[in-house]
C-alpha positions as CSV (number, residue, x, y, z in Angstrom):
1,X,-3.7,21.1,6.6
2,X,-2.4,18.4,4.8
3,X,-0.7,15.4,5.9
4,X,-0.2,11.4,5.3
5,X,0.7,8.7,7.4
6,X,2.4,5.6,5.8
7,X,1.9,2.7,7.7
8,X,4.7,0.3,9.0
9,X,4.7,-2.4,6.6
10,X,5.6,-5.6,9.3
11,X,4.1,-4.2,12.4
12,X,0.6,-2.7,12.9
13,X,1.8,-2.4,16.4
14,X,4.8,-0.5,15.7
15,X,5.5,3.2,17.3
16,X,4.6,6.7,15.5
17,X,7.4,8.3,13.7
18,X,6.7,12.3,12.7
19,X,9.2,13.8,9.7
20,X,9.3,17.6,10.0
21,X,11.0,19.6,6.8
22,X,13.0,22.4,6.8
23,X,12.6,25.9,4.9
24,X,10.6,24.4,2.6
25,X,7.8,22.6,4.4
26,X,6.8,19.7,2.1
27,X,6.1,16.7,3.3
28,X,8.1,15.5,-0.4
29,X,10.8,16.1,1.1
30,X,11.2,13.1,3.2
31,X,10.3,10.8,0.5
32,X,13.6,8.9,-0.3
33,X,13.2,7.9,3.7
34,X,9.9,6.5,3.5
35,X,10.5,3.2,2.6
36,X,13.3,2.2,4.9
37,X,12.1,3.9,8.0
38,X,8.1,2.6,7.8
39,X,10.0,-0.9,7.6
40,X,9.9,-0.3,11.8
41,X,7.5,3.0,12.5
42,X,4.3,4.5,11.1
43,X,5.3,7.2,9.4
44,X,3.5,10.0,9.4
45,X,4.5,13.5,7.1
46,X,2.8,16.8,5.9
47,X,3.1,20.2,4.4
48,X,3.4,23.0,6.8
49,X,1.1,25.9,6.6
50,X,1.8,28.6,4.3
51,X,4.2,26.8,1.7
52,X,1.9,26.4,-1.2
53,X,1.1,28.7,-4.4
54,X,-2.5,29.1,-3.2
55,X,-1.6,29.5,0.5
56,X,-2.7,32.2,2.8
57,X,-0.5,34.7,3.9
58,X,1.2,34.1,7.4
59,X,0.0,36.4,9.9
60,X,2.4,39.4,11.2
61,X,3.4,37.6,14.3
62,X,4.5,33.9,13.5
63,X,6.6,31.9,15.5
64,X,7.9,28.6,15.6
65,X,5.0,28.2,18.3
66,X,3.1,28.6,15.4
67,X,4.1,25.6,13.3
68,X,4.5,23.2,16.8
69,X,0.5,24.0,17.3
70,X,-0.5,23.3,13.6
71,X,1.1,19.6,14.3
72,X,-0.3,19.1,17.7
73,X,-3.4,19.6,16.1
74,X,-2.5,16.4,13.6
75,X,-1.2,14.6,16.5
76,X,-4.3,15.2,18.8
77,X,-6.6,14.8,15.4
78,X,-4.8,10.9,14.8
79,X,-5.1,10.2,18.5
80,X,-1.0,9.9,19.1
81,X,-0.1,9.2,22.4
82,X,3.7,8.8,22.0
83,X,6.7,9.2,19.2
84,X,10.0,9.6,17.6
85,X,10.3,12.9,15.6
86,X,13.2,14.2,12.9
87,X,13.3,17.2,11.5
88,X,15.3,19.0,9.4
89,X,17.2,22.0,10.1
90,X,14.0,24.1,11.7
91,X,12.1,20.9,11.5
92,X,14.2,20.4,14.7
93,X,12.7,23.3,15.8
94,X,9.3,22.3,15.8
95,X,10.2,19.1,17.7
96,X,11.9,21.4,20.5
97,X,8.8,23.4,20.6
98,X,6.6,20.8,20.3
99,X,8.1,19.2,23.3
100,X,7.2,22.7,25.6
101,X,3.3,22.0,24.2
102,X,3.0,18.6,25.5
103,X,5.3,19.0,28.3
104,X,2.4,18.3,30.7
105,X,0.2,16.2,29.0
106,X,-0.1,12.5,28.7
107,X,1.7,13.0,25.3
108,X,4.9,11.7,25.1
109,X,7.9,12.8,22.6
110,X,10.2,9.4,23.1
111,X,13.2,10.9,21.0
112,X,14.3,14.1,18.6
113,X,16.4,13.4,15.9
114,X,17.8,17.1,14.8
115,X,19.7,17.2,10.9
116,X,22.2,19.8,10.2
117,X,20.0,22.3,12.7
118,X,21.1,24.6,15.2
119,X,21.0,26.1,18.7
120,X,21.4,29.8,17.8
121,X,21.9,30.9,14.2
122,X,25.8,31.2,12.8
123,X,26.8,34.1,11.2
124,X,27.6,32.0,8.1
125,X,24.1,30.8,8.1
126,X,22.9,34.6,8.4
127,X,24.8,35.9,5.5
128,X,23.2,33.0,3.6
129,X,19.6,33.7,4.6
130,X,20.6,37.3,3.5
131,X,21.9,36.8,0.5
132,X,18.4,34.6,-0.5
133,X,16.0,37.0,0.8
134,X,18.2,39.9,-0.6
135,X,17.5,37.6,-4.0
136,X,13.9,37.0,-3.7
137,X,13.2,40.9,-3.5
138,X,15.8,41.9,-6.1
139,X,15.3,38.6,-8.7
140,X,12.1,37.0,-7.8
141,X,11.4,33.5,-7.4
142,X,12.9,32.2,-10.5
143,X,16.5,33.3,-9.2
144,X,15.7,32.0,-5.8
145,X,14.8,28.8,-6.7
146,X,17.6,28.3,-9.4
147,X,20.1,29.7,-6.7
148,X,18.9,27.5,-3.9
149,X,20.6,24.1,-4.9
150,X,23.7,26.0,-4.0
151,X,23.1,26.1,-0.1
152,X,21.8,22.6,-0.1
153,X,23.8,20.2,-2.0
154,X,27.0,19.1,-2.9
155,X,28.9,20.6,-6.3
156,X,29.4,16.8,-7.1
157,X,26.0,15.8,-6.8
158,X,24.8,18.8,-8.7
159,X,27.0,18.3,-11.2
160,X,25.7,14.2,-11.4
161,X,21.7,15.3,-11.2
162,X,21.6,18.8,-12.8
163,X,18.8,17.4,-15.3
164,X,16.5,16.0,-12.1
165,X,17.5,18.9,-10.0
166,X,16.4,21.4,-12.8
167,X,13.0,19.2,-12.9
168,X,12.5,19.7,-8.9
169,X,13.3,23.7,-9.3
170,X,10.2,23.4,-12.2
171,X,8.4,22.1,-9.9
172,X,9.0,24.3,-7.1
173,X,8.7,27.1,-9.4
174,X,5.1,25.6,-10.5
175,X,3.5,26.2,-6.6
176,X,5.9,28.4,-5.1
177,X,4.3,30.3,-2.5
178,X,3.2,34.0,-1.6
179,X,6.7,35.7,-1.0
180,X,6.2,37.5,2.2
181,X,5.5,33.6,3.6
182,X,9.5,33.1,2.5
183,X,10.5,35.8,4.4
184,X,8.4,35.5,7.0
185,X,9.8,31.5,7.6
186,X,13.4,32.6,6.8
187,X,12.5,35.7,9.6
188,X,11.7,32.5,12.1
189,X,14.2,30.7,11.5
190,X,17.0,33.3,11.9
191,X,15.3,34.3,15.1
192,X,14.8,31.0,16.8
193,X,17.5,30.2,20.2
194,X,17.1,27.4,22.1
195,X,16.1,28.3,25.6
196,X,16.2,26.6,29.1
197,X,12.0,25.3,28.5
198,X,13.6,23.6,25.4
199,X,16.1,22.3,27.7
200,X,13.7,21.0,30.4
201,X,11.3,19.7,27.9
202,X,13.7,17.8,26.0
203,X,15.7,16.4,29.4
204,X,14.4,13.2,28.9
205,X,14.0,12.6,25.7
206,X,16.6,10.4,23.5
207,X,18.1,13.4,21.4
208,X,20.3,12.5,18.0
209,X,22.4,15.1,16.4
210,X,23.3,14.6,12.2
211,X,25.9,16.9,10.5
212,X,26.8,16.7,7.5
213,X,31.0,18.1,7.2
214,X,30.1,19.5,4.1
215,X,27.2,21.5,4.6
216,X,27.4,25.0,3.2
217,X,24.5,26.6,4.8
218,X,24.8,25.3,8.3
219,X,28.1,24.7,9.4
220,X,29.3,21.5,10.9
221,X,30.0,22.7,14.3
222,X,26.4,24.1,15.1
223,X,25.1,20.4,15.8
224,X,27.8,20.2,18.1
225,X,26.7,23.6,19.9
226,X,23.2,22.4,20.0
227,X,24.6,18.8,21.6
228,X,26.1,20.8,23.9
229,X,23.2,23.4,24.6
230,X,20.8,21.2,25.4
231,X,23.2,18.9,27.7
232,X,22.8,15.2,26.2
233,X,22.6,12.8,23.3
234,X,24.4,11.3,20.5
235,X,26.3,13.2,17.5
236,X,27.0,11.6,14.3
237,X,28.7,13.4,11.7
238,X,28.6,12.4,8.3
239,X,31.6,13.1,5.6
240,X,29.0,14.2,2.8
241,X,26.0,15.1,1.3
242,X,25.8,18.9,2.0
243,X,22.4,20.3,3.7
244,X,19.8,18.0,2.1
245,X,22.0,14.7,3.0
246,X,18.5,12.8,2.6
247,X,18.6,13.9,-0.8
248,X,22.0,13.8,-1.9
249,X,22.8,10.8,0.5
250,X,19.8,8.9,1.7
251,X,21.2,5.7,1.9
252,X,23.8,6.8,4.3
253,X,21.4,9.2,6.2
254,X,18.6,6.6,6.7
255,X,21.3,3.9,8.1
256,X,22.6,6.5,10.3
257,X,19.3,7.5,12.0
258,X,18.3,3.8,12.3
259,X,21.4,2.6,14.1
260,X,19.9,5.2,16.7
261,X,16.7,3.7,16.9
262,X,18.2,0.2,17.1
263,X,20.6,1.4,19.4
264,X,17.2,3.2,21.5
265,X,15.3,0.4,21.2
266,X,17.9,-2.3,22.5
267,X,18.0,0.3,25.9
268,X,14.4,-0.1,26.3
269,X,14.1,-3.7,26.0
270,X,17.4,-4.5,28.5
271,X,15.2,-1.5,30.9
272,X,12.4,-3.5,31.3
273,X,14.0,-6.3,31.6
């Protein structure tokens, strides 16, 4: 269980942020937002279970319960009482589930930032997941990974960063993990619905919804369905930078999210006023 917390760099004081990836579960993911975003939080990121060459092999029945426990036993662990949490694509996920776990505890989830996620898979999004695992099995890993910054990035920003795209495909390549753990996440997240204990749980929590209008592997409107699903908060939709906008687009992502905060944070200061 690994995982770091970067520490706000004007406020010791400052509230707990928690980054949760997507598909591929590294906390290196998140790294060009590290630096703008522990400017106001602590920031705390790690790798989710079963996403490493030398990781064990997921058991038969895994759940997104599953990886909501493994980081209430970080949050418990560092002693967390409240914070903000953004995850990507079923990095949302976790958040929603998360929120059911500590839904009667003095633990307090104070807002869920969701990026290009969903309430209920599209059929776009299946065909997709299809066409990788149908790759994986066929091709191996080598063809999955080489294929993969198709469903997450923009043709233009390939075409500007093929060199340090084809380094980060080395690298994934160089600890990519046991294949049934692929298909056993992809299996979760094509499964996953939110459902009316997400719905509860999340009720008063500040929610924030990011699309990206050119994402190919989750389309546009599904952040909009998941706005609607779960009955409040803010949608922002942003013109580019495909799936992995805080890759292709971190400037614009990190500004985006923050306005949020600002925008949270203003509420609570004119509420307890």
């Amino acid at each position: 269980m690994s995982y770091q917390i970067h520490r706000c760099t004007g406020n010791s004081a400052a509230e707990y942020l928690i980054l949760s990836s997507g598909l591929g579960g590294h906390a290196s993911f998140w790294k060009p937002q590290i630096a703008a975003l522990t400017e106001h939080f602590h920031v705390l990121t790690y790798d989710q279970e079963g996403c490493h060459a030398d990781s064990a092999l997921l058991p038969h029945k895994y759940a997104i319960t599953n990886l909501a426990l493994q980081l209430l036993e970080i949050i418990k662990l560092e002693k967390i009482q409240c914070f903000h949490f953004i995850g990507h694509a079923i990095g949302a996920f976790i958040g929603a589930e998360l929120a059911i776990l500590i839904v009667s505890s003095e633990i307090k989830l104070l807002s869920l930032t969701c990026i290009n996620s969903w309430d209920e898979i599209d059929p776009h999004t299946q065909k997709c997941f299809e066409a990788r695992v149908h790759l994986l099995k066929s091709a191996g890993a080598e063809a999955y990974v080489r294929a993969q910054g198709l469903f997450l990035y923009p043709p233009a920003w390939i075409s500007k960063n093929y060199q340090h795209l084809n380094t980060l495909e080395n690298i994934q390549l160089d600890d990519f993990p046991p294949a049934p753990n692929v298909m056993k996440r992809i299996q979760t997240a094509r499964q996953f619905k939110i459902n009316d204990q997400h719905i509860q749980a999340l009720q008063h929590s500040q929610l924030h919804f990011i699309a990206n209008q050119d994402d190919f592997l989750v389309p546009v409107h599904k952040s909009s369905d998941l706005q609607q699903r779960l009955g409040h908060g803010q949608l922002s939709v942003l013109v580019t930078g495909a799936h992995a906008s805080t890759v292709a687009q971190p400037e614009l992502l990190n500004k985006t999210m923050l306005q949020f905060f600002h925008h949270h944070f203003l509420k609570v200061v004119l509420f307890s006023n």
